[in-house]
MARBA-3410 file (N, C-alpha, C, O; in Angstrom, 1 decimal):
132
84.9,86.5,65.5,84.4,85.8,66.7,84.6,86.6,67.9,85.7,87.1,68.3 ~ 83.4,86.8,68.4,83.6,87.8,69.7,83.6,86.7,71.1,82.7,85.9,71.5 ~ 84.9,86.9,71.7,85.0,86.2,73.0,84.6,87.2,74.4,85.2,88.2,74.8 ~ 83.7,86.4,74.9,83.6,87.4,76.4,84.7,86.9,76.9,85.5,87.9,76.9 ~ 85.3,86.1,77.4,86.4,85.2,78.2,87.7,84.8,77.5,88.0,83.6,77.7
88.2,85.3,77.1,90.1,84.9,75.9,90.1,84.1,76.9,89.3,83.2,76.7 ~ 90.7,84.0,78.5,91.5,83.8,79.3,90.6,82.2,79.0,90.9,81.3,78.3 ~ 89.8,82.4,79.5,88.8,80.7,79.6,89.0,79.9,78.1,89.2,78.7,77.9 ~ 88.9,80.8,77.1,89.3,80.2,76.0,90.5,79.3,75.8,90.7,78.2,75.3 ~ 91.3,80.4,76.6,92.9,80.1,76.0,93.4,78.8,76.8,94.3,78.2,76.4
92.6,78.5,77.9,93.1,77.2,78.9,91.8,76.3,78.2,92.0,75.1,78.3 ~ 90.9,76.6,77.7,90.3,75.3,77.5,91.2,74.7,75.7,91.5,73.6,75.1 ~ 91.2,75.7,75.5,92.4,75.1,74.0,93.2,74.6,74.4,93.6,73.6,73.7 ~ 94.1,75.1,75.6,95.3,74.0,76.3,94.4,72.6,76.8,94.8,71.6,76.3 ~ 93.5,72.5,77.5,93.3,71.5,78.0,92.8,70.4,76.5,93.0,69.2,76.5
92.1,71.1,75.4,91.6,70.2,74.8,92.9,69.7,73.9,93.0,68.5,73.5 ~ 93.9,70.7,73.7,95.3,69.9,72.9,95.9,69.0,73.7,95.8,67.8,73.2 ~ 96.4,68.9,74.6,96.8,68.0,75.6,96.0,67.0,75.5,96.5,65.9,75.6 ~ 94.6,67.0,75.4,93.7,65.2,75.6,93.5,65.0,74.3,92.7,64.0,74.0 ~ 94.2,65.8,72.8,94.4,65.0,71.7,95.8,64.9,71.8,96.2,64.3,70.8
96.5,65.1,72.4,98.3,64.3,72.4,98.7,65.8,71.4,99.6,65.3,70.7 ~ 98.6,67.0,71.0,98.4,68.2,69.8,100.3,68.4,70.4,100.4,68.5,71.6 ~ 101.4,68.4,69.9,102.4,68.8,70.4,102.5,70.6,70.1,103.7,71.0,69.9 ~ 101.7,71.4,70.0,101.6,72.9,69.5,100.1,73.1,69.6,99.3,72.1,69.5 ~ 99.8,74.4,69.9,98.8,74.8,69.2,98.4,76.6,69.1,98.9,77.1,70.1
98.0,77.0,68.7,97.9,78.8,68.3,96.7,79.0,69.0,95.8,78.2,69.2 ~ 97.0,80.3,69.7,95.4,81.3,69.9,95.9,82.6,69.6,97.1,82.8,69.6 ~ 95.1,83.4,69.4,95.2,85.0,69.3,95.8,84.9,70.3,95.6,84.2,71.2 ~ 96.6,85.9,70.1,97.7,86.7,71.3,97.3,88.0,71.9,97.3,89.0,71.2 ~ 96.9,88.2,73.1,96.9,89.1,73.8,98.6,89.2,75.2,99.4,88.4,75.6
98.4,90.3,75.3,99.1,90.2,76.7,99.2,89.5,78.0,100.1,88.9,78.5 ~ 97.8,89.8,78.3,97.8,88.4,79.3,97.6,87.2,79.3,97.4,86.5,80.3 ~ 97.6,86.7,77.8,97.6,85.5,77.4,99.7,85.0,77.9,100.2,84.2,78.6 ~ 100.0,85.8,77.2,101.6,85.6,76.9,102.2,85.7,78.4,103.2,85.0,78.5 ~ 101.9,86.3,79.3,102.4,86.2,80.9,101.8,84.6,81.3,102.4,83.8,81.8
100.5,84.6,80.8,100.1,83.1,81.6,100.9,82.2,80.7,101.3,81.3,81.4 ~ 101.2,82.1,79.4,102.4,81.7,78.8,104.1,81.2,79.8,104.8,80.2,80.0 ~ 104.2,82.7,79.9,105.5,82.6,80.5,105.2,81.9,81.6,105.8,80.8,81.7 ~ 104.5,82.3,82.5,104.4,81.7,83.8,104.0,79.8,83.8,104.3,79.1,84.7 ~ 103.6,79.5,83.1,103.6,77.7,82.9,104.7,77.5,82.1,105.2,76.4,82.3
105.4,78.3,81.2,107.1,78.0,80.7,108.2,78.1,82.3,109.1,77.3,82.5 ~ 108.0,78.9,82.9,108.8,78.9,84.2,108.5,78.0,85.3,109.3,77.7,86.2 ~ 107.4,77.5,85.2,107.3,76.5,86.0,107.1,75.2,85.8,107.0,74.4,86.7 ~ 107.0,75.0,84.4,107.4,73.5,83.6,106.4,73.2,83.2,106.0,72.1,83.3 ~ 105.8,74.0,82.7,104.2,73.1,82.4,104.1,72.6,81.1,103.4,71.7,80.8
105.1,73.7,80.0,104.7,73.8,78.6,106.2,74.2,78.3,106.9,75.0,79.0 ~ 106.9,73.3,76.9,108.2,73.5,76.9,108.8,75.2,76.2,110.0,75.6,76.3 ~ 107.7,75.9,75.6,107.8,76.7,75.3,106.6,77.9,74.7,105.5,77.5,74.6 ~ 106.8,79.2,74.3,106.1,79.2,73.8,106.6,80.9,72.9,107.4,81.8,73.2 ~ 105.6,81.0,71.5,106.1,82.4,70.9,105.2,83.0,70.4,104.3,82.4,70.0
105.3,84.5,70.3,104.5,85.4,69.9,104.8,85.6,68.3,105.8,86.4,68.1 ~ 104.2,85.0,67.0,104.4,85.2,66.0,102.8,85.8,65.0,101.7,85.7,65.5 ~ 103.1,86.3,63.8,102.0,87.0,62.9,101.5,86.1,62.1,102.4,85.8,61.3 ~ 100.6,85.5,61.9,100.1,84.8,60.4,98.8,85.8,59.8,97.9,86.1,60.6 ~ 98.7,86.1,58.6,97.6,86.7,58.0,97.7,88.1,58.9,96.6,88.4,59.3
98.5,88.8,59.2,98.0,90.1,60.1,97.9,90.1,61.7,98.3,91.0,62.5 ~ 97.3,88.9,61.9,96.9,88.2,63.2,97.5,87.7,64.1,97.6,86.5,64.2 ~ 98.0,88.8,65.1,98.7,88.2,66.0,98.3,87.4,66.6,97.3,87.7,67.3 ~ 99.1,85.9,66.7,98.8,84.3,67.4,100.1,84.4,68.3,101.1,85.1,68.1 ~ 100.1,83.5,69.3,100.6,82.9,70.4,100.4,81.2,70.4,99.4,80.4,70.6
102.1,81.0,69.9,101.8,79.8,69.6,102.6,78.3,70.8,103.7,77.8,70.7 ~ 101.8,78.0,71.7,102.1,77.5,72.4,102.6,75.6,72.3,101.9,74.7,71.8 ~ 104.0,75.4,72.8,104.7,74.2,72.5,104.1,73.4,73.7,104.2,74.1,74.7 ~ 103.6,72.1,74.1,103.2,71.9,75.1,104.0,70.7,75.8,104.4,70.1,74.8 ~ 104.5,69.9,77.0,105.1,69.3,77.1,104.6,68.1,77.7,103.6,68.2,78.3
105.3,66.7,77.6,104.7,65.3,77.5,106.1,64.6,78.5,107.3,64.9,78.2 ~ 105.8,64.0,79.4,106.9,63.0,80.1,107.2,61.7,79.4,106.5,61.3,78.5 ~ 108.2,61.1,79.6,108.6,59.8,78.9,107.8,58.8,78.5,108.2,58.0,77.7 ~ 106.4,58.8,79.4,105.3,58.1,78.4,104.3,58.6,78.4,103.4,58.1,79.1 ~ 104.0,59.7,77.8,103.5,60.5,76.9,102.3,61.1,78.0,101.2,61.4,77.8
103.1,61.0,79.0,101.7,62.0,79.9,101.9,63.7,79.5,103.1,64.1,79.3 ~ 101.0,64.3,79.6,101.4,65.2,79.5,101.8,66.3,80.9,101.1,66.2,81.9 ~ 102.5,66.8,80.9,103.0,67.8,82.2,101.4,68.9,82.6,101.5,69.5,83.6 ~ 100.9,69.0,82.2,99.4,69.9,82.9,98.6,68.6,83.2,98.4,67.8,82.3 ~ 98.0,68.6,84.6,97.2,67.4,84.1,95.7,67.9,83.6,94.9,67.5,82.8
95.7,69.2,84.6,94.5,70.3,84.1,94.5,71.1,84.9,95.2,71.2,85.9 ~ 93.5,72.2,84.1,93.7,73.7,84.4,91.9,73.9,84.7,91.2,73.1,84.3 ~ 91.5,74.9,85.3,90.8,75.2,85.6,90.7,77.2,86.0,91.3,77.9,86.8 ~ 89.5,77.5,85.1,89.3,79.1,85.4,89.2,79.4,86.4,88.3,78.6,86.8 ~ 89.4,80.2,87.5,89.3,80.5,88.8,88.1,81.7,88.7,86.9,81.4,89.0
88.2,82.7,88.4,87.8,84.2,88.3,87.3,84.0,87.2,88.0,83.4,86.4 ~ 86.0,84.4,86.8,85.2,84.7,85.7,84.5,86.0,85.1,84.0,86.6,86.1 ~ 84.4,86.5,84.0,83.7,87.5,83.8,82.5,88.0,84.6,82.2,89.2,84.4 ~ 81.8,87.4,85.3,80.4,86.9,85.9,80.9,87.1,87.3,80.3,88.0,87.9 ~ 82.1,86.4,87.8,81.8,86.1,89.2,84.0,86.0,89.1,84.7,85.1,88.7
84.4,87.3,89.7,85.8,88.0,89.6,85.8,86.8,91.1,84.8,86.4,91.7 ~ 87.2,86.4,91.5,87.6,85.9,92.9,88.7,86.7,93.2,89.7,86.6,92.5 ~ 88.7,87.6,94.2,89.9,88.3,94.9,90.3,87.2,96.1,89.7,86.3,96.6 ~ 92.0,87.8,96.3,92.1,87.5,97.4,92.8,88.0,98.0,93.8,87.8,97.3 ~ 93.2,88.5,99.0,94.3,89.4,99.8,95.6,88.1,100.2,95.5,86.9,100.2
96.6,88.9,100.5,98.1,88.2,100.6,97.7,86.7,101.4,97.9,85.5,101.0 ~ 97.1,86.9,102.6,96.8,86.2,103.5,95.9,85.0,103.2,95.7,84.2,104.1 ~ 95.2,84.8,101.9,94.2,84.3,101.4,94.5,83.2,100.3,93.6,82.5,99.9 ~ 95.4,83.2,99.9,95.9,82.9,98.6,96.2,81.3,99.2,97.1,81.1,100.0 ~ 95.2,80.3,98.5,95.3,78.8,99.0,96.3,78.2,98.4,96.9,78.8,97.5
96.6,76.8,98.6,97.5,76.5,97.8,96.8,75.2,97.1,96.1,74.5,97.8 ~ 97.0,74.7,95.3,97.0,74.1,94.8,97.1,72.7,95.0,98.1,72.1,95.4 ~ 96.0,72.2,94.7,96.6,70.7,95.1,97.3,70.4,96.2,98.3,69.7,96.1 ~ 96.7,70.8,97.3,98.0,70.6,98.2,100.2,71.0,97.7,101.1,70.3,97.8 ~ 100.2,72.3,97.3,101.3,72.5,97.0,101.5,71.7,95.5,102.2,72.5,94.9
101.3,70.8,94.8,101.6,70.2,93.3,101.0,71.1,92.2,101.5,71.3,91.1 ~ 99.7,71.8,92.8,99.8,72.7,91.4,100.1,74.0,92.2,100.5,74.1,93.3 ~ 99.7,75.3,90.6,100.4,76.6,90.9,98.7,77.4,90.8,97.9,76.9,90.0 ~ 98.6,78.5,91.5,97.8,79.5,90.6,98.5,80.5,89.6,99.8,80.6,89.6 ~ 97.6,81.1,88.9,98.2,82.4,88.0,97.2,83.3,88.8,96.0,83.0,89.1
97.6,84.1,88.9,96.7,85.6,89.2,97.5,87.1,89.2,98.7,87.2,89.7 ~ 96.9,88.1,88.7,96.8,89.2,88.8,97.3,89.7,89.7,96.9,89.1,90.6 ~ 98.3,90.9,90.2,98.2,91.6,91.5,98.4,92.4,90.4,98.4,92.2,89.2 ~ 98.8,93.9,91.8,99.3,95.2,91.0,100.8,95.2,90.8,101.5,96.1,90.3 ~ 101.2,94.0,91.3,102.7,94.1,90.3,102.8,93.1,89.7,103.7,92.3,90.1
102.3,92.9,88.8,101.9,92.1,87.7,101.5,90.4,87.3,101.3,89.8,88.3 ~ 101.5,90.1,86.7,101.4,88.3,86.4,102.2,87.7,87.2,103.4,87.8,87.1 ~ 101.4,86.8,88.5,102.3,86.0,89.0,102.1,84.6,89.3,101.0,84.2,88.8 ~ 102.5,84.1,89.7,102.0,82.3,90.9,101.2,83.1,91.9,100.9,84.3,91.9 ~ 100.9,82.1,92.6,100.1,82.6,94.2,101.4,82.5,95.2,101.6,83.3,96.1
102.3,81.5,94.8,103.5,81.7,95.7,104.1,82.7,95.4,104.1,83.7,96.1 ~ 104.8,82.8,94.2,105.4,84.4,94.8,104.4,85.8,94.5,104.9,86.7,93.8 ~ 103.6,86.0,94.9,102.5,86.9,95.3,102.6,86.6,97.0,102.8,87.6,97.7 ~ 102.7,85.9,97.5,102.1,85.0,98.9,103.9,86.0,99.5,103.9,86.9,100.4 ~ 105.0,85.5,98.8,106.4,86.2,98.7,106.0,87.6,98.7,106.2,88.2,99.8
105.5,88.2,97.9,105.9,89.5,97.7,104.9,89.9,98.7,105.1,91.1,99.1 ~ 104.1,89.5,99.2,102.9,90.2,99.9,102.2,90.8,99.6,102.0,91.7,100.3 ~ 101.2,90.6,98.2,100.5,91.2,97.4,99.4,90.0,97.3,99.7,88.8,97.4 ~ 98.1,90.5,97.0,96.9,90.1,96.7,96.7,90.2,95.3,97.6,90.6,94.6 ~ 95.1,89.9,94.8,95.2,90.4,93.3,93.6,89.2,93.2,92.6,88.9,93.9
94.1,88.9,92.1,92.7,88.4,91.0,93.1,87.0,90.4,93.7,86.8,89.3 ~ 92.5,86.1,91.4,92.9,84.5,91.1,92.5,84.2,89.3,91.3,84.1,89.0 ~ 93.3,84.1,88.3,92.5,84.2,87.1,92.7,81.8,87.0,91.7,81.1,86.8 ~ 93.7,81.5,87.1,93.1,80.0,87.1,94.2,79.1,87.9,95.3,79.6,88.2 ~ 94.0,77.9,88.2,94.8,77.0,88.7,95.4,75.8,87.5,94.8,75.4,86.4
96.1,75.6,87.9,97.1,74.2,86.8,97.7,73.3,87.9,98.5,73.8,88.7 ~ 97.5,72.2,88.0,98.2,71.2,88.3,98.5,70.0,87.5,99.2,69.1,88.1
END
């Protein structure tokens, strides 16, 4: 299966497990799959997550997390930057979510971050999506 977009993949498989109640689910594992991993594990979004092999195939298997009545903690995500149409934004530019309740993920040149601490370090980069 050839994907132009992993990244859009990889949040629409989050979004679609979460609106079946899915408590796990796998995608191929890339690198910047696993930073946008860590980065919704550090900010609570998903209770965990691990880089394991099945068949050869490295998968990334994501634990997702549910509040005391079974909402789930992402309410949704959305791709920012697209293969088609990239969104930069310089330090000064970087909006905030939801009025502060959600987070971005994006790109700079020092590596996978939030938009807050990008906004902290004073670095711009490549809005890849938002979560709230």
């Amino acid at each position: 299966m050839n994907l132009t977009d992993p990244v859009a993949d990889f949040l629409t498989r989050i979004r679609n497990s979460i609106r079946a109640r899915h408590q796990k689910l796998d995608v191929p594992a890339s690198k910047l799959k696993a930073e946008i991993a860590r980065i919704l594990k550090d900010e609570g979004y998903i209770v965990n997550y691990k880089a394991t092999e099945e068949n050869g195939q490295k998968i990334l298997r994501v634990y997702l997390k549910y509040g005391t009545n079974n909402e789930a903690a992402i309410r949704d995500l959305q791709r920012v930057s697209r293969p088609g149409c990239r969104v930069y934004v310089g330090r000064d530019e970087i909006r905030r979510v939801q009025g502060g309740l959600g987070i971005s993920i994006m790109t700079t040149p020092k590596g996978v971050m939030t938009g807050r601490q990008a906004r902290r370090e004073g670095v711009g980069g490549e809005i890849l999506c938002e979560v709230w």
